[in-house]
C-alpha positions as CSV (number, residue, x, y, z in Angstrom):
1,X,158.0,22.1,-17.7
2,X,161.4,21.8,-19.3
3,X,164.6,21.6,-17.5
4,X,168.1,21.5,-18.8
5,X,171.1,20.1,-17.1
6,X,174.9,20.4,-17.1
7,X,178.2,18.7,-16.4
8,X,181.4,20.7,-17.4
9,X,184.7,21.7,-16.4
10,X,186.1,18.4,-15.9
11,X,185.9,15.6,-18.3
12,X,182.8,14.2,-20.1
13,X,181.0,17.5,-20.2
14,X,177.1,17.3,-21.9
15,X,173.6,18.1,-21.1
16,X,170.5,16.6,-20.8
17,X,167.0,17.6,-21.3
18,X,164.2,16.5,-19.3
19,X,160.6,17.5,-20.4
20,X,157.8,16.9,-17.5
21,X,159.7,14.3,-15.6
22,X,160.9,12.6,-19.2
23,X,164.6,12.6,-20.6
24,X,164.4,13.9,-24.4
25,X,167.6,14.2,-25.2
26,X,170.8,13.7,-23.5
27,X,174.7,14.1,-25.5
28,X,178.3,14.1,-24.7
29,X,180.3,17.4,-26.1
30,X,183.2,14.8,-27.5
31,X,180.6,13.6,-29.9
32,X,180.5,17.3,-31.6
33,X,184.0,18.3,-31.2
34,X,185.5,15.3,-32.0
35,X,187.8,15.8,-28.6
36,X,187.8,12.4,-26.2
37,X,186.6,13.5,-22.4
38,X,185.8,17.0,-23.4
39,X,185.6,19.1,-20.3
40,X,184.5,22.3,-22.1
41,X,181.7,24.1,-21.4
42,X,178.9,21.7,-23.8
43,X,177.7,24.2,-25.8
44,X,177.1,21.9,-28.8
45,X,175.1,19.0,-27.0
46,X,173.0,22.2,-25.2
47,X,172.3,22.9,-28.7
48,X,171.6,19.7,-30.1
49,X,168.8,19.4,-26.9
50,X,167.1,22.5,-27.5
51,X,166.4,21.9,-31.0
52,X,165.1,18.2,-30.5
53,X,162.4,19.8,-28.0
54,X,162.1,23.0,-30.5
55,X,163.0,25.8,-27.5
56,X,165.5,28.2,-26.5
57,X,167.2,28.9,-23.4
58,X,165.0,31.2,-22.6
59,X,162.0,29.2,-22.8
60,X,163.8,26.6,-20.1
61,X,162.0,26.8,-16.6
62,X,165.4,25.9,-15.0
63,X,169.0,25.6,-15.6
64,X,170.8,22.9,-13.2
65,X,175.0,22.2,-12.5
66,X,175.8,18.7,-11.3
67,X,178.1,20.1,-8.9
68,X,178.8,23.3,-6.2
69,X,182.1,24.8,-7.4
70,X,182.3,26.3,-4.0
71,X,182.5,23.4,-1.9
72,X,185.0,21.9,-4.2
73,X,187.2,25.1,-4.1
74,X,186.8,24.5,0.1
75,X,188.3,20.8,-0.4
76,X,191.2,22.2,-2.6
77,X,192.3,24.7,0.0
78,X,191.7,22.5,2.9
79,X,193.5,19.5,1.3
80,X,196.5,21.9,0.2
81,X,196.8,23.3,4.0
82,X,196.6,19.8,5.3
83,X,199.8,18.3,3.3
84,X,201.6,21.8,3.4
85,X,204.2,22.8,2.1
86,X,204.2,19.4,0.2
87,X,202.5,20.1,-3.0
88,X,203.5,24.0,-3.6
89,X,204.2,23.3,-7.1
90,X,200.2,21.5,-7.9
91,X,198.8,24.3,-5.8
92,X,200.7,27.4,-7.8
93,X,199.2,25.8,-11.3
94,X,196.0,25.3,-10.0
95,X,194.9,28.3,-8.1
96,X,195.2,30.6,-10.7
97,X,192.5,29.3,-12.7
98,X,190.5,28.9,-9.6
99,X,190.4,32.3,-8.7
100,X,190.3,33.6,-12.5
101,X,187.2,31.4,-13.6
102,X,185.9,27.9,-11.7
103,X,185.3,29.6,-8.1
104,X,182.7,32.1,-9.7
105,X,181.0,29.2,-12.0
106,X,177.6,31.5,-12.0
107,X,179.0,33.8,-13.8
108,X,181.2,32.0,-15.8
109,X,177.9,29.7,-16.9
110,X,175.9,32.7,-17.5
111,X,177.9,34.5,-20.3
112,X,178.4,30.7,-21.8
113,X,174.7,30.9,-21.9
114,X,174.5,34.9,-23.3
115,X,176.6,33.2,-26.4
116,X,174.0,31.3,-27.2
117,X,171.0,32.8,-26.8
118,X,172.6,36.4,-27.4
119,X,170.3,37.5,-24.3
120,X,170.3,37.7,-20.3
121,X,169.1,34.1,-18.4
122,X,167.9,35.1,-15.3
123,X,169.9,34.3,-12.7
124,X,167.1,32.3,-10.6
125,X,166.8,29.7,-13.5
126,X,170.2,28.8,-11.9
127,X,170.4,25.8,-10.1
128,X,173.3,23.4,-8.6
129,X,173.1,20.3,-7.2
130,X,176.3,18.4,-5.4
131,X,178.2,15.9,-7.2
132,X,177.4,12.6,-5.6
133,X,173.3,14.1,-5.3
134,X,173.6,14.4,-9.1
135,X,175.0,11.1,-9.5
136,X,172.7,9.4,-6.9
137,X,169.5,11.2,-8.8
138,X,171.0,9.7,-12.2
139,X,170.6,6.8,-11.0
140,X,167.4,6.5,-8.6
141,X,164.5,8.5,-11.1
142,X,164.9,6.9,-14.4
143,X,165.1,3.5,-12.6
144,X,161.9,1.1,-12.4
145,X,162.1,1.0,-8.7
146,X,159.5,2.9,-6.5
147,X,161.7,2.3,-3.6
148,X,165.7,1.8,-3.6
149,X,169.0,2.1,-2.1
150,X,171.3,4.3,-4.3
151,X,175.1,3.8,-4.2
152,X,177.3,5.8,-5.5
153,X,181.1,5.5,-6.1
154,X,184.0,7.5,-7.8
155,X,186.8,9.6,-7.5
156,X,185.5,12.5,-5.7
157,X,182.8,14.8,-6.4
158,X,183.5,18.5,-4.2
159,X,184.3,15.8,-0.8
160,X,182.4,12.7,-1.4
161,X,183.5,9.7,-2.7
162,X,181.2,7.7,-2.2
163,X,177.4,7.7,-0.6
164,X,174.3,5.9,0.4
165,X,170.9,7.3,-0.8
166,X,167.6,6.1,-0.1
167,X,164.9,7.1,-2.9
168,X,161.1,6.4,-2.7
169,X,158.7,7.8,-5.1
170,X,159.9,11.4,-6.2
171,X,162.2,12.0,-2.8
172,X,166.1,11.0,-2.7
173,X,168.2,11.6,0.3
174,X,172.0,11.2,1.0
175,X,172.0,8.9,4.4
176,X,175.9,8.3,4.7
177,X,178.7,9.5,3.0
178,X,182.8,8.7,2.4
179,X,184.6,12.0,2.1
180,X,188.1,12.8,-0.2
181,X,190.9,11.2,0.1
182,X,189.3,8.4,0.7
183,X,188.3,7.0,-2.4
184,X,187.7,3.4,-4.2
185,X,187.4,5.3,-7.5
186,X,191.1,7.2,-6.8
187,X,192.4,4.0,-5.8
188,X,191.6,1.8,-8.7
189,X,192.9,5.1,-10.9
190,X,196.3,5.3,-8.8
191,X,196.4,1.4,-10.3
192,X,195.9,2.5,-13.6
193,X,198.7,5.0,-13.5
194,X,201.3,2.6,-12.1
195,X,199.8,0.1,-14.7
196,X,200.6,2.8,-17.5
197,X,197.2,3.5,-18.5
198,X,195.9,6.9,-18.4
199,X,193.7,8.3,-15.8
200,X,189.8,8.9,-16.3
201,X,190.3,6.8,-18.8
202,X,192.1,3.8,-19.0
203,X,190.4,1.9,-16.3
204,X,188.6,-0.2,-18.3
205,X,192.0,-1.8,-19.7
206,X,192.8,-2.8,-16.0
207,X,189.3,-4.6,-15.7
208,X,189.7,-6.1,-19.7
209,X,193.5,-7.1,-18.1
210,X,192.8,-9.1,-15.1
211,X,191.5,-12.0,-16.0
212,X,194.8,-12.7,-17.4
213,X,196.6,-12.4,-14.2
214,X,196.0,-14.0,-10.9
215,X,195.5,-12.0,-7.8
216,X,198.6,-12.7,-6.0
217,X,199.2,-8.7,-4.5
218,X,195.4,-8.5,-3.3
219,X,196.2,-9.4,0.4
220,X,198.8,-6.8,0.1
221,X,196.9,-4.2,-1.0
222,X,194.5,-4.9,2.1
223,X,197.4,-5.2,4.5
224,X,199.5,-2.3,3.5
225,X,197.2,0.4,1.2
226,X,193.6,0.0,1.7
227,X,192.4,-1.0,5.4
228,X,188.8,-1.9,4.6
229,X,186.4,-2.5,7.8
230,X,183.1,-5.4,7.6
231,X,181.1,-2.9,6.2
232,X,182.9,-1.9,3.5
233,X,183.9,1.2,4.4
234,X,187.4,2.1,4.2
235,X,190.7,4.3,4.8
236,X,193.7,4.8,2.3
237,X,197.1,5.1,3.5
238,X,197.8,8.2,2.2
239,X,202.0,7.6,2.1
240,X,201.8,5.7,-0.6
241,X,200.3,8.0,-3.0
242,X,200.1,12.0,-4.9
243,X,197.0,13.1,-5.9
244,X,196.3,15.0,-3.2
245,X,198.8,17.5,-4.0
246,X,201.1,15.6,-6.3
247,X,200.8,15.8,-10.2
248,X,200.7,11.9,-10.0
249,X,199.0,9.1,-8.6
250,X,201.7,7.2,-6.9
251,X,204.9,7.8,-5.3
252,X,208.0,6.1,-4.7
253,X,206.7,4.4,-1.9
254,X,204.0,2.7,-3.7
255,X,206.2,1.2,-6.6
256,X,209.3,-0.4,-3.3
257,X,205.7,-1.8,-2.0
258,X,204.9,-3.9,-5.4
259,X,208.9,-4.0,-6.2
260,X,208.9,-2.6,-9.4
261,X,208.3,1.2,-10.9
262,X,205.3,2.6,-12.5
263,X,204.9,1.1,-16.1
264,X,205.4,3.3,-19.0
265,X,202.8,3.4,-22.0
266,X,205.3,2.0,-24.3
267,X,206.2,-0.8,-22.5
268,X,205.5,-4.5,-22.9
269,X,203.0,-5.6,-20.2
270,X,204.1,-8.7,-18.3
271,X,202.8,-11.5,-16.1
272,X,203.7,-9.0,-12.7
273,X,201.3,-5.9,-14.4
274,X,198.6,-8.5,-15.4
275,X,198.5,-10.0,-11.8
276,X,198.4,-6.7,-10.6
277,X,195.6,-5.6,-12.0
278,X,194.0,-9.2,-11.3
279,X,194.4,-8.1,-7.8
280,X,192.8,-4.6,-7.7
281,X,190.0,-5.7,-9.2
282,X,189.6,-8.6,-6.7
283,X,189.9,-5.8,-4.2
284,X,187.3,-3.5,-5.7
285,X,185.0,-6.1,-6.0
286,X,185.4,-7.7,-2.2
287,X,184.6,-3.7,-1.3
288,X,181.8,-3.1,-3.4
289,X,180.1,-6.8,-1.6
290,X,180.8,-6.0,1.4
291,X,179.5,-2.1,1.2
292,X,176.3,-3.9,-0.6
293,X,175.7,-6.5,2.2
294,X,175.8,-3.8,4.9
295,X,173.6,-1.7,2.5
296,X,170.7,-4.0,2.6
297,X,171.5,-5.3,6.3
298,X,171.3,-1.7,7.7
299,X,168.4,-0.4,4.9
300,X,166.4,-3.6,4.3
301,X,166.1,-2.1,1.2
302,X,165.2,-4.9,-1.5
303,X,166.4,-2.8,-4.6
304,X,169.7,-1.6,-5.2
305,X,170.9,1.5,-7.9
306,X,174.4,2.1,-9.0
307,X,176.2,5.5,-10.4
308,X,179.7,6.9,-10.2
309,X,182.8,5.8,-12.8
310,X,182.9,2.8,-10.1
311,X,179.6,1.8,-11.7
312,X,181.7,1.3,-14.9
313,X,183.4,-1.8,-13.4
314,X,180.8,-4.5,-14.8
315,X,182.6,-7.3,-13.6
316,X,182.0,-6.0,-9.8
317,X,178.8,-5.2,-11.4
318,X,178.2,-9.1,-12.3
319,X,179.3,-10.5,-9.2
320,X,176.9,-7.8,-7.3
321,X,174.1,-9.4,-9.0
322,X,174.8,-13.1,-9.2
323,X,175.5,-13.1,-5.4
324,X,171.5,-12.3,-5.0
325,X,172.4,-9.4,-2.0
326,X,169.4,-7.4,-3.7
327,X,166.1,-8.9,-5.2
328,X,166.9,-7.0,-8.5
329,X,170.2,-3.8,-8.7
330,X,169.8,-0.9,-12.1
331,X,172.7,0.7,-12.7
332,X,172.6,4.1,-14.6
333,X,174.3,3.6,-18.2
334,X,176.0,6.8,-18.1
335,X,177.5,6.3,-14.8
336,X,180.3,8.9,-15.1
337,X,180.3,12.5,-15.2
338,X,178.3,13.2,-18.2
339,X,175.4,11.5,-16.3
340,X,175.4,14.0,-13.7
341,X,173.9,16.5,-16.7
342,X,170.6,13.7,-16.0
343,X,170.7,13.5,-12.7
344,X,170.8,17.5,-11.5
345,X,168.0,18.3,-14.4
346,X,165.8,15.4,-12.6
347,X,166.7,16.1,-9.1
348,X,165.4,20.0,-9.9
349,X,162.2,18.4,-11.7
350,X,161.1,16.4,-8.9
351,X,162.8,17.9,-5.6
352,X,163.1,21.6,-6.3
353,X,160.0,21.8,-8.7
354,X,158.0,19.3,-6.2
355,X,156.8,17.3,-9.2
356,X,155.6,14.0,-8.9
357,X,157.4,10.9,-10.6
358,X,155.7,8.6,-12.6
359,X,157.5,4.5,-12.5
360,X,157.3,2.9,-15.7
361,X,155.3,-0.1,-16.3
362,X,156.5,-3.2,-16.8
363,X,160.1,-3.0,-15.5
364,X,160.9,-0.3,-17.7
365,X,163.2,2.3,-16.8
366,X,163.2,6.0,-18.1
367,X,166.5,6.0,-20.4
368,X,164.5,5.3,-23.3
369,X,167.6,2.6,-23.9
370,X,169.8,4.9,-23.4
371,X,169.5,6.4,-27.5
372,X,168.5,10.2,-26.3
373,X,171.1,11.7,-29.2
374,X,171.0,12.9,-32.7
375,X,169.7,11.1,-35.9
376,X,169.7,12.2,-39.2
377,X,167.3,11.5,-41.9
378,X,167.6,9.3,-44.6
379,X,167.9,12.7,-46.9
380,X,170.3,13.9,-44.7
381,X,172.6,10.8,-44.5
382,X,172.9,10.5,-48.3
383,X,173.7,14.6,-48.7
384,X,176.7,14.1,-46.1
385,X,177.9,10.8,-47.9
386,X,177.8,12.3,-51.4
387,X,180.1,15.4,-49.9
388,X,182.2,13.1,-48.7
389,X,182.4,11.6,-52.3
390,X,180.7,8.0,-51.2
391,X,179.7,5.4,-53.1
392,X,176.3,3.6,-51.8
393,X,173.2,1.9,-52.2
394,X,169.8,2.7,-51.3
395,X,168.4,-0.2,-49.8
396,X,164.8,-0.7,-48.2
397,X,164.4,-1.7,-44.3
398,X,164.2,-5.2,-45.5
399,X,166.8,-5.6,-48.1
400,X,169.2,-3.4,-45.4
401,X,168.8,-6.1,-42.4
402,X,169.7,-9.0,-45.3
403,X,172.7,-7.3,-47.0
404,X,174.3,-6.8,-43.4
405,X,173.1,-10.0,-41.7
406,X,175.1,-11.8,-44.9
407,X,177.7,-9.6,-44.7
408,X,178.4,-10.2,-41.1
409,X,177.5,-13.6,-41.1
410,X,180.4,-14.1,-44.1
411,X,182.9,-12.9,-41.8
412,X,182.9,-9.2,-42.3
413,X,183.7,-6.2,-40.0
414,X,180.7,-3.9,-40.2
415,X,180.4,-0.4,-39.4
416,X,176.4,0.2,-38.2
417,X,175.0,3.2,-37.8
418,X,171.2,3.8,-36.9
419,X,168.5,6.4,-35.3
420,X,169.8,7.9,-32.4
421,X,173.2,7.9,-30.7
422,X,173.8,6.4,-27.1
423,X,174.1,8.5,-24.5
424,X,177.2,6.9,-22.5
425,X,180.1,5.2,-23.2
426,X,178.3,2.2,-24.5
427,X,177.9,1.4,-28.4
428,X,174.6,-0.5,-27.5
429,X,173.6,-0.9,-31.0
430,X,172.9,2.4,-32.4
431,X,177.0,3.3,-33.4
432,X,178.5,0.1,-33.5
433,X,181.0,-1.9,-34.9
434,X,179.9,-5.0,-35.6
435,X,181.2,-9.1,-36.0
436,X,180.3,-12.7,-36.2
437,X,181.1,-13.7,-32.6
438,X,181.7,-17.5,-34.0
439,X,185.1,-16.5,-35.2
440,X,188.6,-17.2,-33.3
441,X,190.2,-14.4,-35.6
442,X,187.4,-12.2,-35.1
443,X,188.7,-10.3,-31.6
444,X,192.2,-10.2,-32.9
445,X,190.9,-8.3,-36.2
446,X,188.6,-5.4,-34.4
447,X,191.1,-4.9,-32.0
448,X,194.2,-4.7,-34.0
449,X,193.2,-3.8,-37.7
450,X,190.1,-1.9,-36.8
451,X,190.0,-0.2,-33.6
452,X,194.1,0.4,-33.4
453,X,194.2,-1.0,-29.4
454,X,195.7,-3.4,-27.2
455,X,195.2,-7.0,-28.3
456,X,193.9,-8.1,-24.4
457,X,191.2,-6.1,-25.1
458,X,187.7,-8.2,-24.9
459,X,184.8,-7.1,-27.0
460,X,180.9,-7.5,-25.8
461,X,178.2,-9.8,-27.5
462,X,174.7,-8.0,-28.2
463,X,172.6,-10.7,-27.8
464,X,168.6,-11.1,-28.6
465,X,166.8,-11.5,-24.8
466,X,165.1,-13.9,-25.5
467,X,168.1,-16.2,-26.0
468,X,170.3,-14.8,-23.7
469,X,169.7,-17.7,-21.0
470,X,170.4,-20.5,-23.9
471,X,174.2,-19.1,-23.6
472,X,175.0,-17.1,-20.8
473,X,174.8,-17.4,-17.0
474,X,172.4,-14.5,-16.6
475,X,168.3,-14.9,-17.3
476,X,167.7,-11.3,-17.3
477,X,167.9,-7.6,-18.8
478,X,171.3,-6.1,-19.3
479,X,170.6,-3.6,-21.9
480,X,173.5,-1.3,-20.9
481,X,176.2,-3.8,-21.3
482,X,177.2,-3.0,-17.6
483,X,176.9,-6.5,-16.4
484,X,179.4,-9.4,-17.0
485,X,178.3,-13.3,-16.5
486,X,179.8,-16.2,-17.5
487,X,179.3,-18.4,-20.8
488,X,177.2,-21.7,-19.9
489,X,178.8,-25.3,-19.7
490,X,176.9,-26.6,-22.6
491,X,178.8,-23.6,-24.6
492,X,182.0,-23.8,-23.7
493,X,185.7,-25.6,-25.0
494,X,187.1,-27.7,-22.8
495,X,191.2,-27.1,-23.1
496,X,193.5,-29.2,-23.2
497,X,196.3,-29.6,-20.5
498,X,198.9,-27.7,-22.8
499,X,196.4,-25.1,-23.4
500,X,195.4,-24.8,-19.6
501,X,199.2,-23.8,-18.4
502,X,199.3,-21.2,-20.5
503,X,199.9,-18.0,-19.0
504,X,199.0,-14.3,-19.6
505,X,198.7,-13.2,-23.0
506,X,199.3,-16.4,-24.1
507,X,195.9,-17.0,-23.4
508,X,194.2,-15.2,-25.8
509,X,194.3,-17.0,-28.9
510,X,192.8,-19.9,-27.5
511,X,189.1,-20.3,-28.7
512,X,186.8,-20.9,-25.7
513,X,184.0,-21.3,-26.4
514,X,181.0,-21.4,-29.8
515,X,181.3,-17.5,-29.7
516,X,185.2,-17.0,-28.7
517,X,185.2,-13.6,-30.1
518,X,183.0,-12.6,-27.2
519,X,184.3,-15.0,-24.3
520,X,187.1,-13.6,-22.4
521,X,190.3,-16.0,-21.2
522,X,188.1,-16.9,-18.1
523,X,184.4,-17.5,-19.7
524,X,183.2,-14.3,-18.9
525,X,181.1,-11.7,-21.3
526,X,180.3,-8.3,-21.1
527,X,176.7,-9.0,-22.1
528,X,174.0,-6.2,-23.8
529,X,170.8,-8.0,-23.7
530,X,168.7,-6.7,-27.1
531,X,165.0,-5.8,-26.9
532,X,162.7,-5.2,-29.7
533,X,161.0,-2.4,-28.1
534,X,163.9,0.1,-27.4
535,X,166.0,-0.8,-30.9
536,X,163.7,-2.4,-33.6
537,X,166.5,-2.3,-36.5
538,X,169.0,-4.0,-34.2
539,X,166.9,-6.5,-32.6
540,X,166.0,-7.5,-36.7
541,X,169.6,-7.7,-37.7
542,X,170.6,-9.8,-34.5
543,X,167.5,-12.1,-35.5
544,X,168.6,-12.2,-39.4
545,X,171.7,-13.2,-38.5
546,X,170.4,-16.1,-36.2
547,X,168.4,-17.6,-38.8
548,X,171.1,-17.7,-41.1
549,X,174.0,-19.1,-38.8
550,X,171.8,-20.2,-35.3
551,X,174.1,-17.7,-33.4
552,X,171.0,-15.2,-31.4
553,X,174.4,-12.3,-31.1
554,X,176.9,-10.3,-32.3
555,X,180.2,-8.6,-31.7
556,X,179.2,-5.0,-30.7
557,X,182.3,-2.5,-30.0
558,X,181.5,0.8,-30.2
559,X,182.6,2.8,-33.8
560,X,185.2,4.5,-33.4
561,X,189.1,4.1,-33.6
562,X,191.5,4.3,-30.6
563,X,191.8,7.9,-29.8
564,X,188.9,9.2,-31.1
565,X,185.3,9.3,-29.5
566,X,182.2,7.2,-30.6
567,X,180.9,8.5,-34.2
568,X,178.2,11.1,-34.7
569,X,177.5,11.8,-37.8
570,X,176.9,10.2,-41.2
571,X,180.2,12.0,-42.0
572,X,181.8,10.9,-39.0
573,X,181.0,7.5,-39.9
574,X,182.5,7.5,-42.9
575,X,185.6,8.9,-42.1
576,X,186.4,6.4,-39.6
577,X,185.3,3.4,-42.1
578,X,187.8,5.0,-44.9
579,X,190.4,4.9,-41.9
580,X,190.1,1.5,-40.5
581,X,189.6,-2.4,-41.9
582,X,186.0,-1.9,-41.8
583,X,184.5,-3.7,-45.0
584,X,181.4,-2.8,-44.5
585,X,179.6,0.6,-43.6
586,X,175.5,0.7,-42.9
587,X,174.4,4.2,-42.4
588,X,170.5,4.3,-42.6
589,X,169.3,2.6,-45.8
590,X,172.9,3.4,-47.4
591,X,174.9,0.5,-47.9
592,X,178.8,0.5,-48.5
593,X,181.7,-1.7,-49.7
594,X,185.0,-0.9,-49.0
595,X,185.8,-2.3,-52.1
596,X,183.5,0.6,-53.8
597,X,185.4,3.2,-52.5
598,X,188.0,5.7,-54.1
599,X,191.5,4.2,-52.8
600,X,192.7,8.1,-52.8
601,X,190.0,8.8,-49.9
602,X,191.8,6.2,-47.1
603,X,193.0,7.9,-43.6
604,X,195.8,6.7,-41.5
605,X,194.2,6.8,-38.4
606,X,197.0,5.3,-36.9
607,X,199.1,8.6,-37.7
608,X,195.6,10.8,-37.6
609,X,195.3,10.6,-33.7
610,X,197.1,10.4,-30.6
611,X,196.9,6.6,-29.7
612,X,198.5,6.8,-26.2
């Protein structure tokens, strides 16, 4: 029985392929198009899915949509009719394209689907599933619990923002939910406005700059913004913000509360924007706790799963864990939108097809690592370097694991690209870029000559499991890089007194640690914990690399420049190695020197894409 799903229309659209209970195949559209957060319709990851299980549309025994386009049209009106006549202006713009295409979604999805299959799906192969089910699915099916609490969190789905599930074997049901405009996801977005950082996408910057700021506006937030209640469940004072009916987060209101206006992208960050998102992120975290403690008080539930963009927030994610609430907590590595396209093809497998689930042994889970995208062959790979006018070796697996474990361990930036692509926002090893995490100059280089970003910016250690203990506070799997823990004592630089005072971004050039490319200004690490069983190749490099410099990790940032989504292609790759620092590129068994390369074939990505 194969089942196809779908998220669209938003941001992050893709699809996802699940094959008798199994995913197969799973892709973001922004990996084919080349756009960032592509909300069109995914007709190039459908694609890519149906050839890797060798059917056509036809052929599918259902079609599912992660959300109900109705009920979202029914919070739009009702949330325009509640602030009227405030937001006229939002309303005019958006109805329109309501009433011309989202509201009738069935139809719209259907002659998507005639383009491809230049025939008639039959409209019973049509499912939908709600937002948050979708989410809370993503997260429950492929996760190596039997039994579980699901959480889910994010900005709003058609009126939730936020539920409780409880899954056991092949059932999932929604117990409690928060509804619209209540929202932990909204709020920690309207942050990343004022902060300057764009929405749906730049909250991640806010978590990479807090730990440079101290949480000083935290009790303010509480007192004046977000009234949160023992349980964790919470109401937003809606005065101080827009995006109800507003074209922006925040209003007026908001910026006389914190005394200064809404940052623009171009300007300098200071000690006040760092504290504030130091402060956010406290908040965020002390609501996620105290949702999680009344989770397992009211449930008794001794597993916990996570989806939603709130799932994102790793730190939150870390400090879930470490404070032991549940016996063990899986979080769902896409945890956006494009996971949805997972969770509504499972949750028609197992709850509209009745089919039974099957746990994997062992503590696996079901994302096969998360590396359900393309791969090309090794006859492939070399056809799409030669057109791009290449020059490369042809290594064997063995000589390909030395060349780049010397490479790396010399001090190089290396572009790594092998077998299938993630599916998420994570690099986890599979499109990578890659660095020694033993160098103080390492962070500063990816981030500035390499991926074009902000200098705050942290950047993850992939690090073999069975080592991960030896330097980090965690003695577990994190094989998603959605968990942050702290570097151990034994590890660590003591600073001096001078070095202590410092203050925001003054911080960051001071080494911290054995591996300060990967410790962040308050010994934390995003940590992806490497296992031989889902990524061979990787697991050997990360091995090489230790025998030849005692460090069990690596830098791992995922390969791509600012602006642009995570590489695809062979082509893709090189492109993006002729247009950044990169010195080295592994594609396969082709191996690559910048120094090889025709000077006449370098990009300006700085110029090539819009950096905001």
């Amino acid at each position: 029985m194969r089942i196809l799903g779908i998220s669209a229309y938003y941001h992050d659209s893709a699809a996802a392929l699940v094959e008798d209970g199994r995913i197969v195949a799973a892709a973001q559209e922004e990996r084919f198009t080349r756009r960032k957060h592509d909300p069109s319709f995914p007709t190039n990851a459908i694609d890519y899915c149906l050839r890797y299980a060798g059917c056509s549309l036809g052929e599918l025994d259902a079609i599912s949509f992660y959300d109900k386009p109705f009920l979202k049209f029914e919070r739009l009106l009702e949330t325009y009719l509640s602030f009227a006549p405030t937001g006229f202006s939002s309303f005019r713009k958006a109805i329109p394209l309501w009433l011309r295409e989202k509201l009738f979604q069935k139809d719209l999805l259907l002659r998507e689907f005639k383009k491809i299959a230049d025939a008639d799906i039959d409209p019973k192969k049509l499912l939908f599933s709600e937002h948050h089910f979708a989410h809370a699915a993503s997260a429950f099916f492929p996760s190596p619990f039997v039994d579980a609490a699901v959480l889910t969190m994010d900005g709003v789905g058609e009126w939730t923002t936020s539920s409780l599930a409880i899954g056991s074997g092949n059932d999932l049901s929604i117990q409690k939910e928060l509804h619209f405009p209540h929202s932990l996801g909204l709020l920690y977005s309207a942050f990343t406005y004022y902060l300057g950082f764009k929405v749906n996408s730049g909250e991640y910057k806010v978590m990479g700059l807090a730990p440079y700021g101290v949480p000083k506006y935290a009790q303010q937030i509480l007192d004046r913004i977000v009234d949160v209640k023992r349980d964790g469940s919470f109401w937003l004072d809606q005065k101080y913000f827009d995006y109800c009916t507003g074209l922006t987060m925040t209003n007026d209101r908001f910026a006389d509360q914190f005394g200064q206006p809404a940052r623009t992208a171009e300007q300098l960050l200071t000690q006040f924007h760092m504290d504030m998102a130091a402060s956010i992120q406290a908040v965020t975290e002390d609501i996620v706790l105290k949702i999680a403690r009344s989770i397992r008080t009211e449930t008794g539930a001794k597993n916990l799963c996570l989806a939603g963009g709130v799932a994102l927030n790793c730190v939150a994610n870390g400090k879930l864990l470490k404070e032991g609430i549940f016996e063990d907590i899986w979080i769902q590595p896409a945890a956006g939108d494009a996971g949805g396209a997972v969770g509504t093809a499972l949750a028609a497998y197992h709850l509209n097809m009745g089919q039974p689930r099957r746990v994997m042994p062992n503590g696996q889970d079901g994302m096969s690592g998360a590396y359900l995208g393309p791969e090309f062959t090794q006859g492939e790979i070399e056809q799409q370097l030669k057109s791009a006018q290449a020059r490369f070796s042809s290594l064997t697996d063995e000589e390909i694991i030395n060349a780049t474990a010397e490479a790396l361990a010399e001090g190089k930036a290396v572009g790594w690209m092998q077998g299938r692509m993630e599916f998420g926002p994570r690099a986890l090893g599979a499109r990578s870029i890659l660095g020694d995490p033993r160098s103080p100059t390492m962070q500063k280089l990816l981030n500035l000559k390499v991926k074009y970003r902000e200098s705050f910016r942290p950047f993850a250690p992939s690090v073999l499991r069975e080592d991960v203990a030896d330097w980090f506070e965690l003695d577990g799997d994190s094989p998603y890089m959605l968990l942050v823990a702290d570097v151990v004592n034994s590890r660590r630089r003591q600073m001096t007194p001078s070095e202590a005072s410092l203050f925001g971004i003054d911080k960051l050039n001071v080494p911290r640690s054995d591996v300060p490319a990967v410790t962040h200004v308050d010994y934390s690490a995003r940590i992806q914990t490497v296992h031989r069983e889902t990524n061979a190749p990787y697991h050997a490099l990360i091995s090489r690399f230790k025998d030849l410099t005692a460090c069990p990790m690596l830098v791992n940032t995922s390969f791509n420049v600012r602006g642009e989504p995570i590489v695809c292609t062979p082509t893709d790759a090189f492109r993006c190695f002729m247009g950044s620092e990169i010195e080295v590129l592994v594609v396969g068994n082709a191996f690559l020197k910048k120094e090889d390369q025709d000077p006449s074939l370098k990009l300006n990505y700085e110029h090539a894409f819009d950096l905001d």
